[in-house]
NUMAR-250852 format. One record per residue (C-alpha): residue in three letters; x, y, z. Coordinates in steps of 0.1 Angstrom, whole numbers, plus 2048, in hexadecimal, padded with zeros to 3 digits. Layout:
! NUMAR-250852
  resn   xx   yy   zz
   ALA    X    Y    Z
...
END
This chain:
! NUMAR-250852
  resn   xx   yy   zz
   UNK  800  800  800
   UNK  810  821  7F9
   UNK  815  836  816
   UNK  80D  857  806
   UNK  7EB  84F  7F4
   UNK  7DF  834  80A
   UNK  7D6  81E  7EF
   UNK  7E3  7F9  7DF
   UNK  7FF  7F3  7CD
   UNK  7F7  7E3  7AE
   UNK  810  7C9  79D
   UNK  817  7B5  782
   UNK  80B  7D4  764
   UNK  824  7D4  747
   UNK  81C  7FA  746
   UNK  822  80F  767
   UNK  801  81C  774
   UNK  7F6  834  790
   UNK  7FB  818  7A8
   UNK  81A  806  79F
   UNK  834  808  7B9
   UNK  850  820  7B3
   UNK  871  829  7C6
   UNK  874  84C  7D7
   UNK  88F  85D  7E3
   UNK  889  86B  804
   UNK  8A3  887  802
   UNK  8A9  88E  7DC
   UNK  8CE  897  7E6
   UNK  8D9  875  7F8
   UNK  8CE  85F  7D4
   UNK  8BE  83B  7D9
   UNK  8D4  831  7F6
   UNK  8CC  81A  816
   UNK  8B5  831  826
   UNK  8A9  848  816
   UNK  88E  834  7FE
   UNK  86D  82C  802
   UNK  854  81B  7EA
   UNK  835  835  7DF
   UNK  81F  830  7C6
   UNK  824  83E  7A3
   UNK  805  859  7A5
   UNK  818  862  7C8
   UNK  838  865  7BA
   UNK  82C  87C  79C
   UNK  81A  896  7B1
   UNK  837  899  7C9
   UNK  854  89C  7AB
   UNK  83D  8B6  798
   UNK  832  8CD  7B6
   UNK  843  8D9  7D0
   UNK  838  8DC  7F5
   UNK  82D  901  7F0
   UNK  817  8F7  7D3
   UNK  805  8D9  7E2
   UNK  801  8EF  801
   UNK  7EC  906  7E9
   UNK  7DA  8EB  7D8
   UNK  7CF  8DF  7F5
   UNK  7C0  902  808
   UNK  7AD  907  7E5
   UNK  7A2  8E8  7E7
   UNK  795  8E7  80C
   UNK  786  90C  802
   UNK  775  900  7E4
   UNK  74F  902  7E4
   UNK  749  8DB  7D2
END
């Protein structure tokens, strides 16, 4: 289960989906040592490489103020 998303892993595709497993560097400086790697889903590891902290923070007070 990805620890990000909350949802299952899915396996055994031929094509990566939103829900394959994927490596993740914890600290982008340090590389995929010992450590600092952890297993997130695809979709997880997309948002976090394309946004950064300021941006999701953002996303998320316009979403929580969005009239739906």
């Amino acid at each position: 289960m990805c620890p990000i998303i909350g949802e299952k892993f899915v396996l055994g595709k031929k094509v990566i989906s939103d829900f394959s497993p994927t490596l993740d560097r914890i600290d982008n400086n340090k590389g995929y040592v010992k450590g600092n790697v952890r297993v997130i889903s695809a979709k997880a590891n997309a948002v976090k490489n394309k946004a950064t902290l300021d941006e999701l923070k953002l996303m998320l007070k316009n979403w929580e103020n969005a009239k739906l």
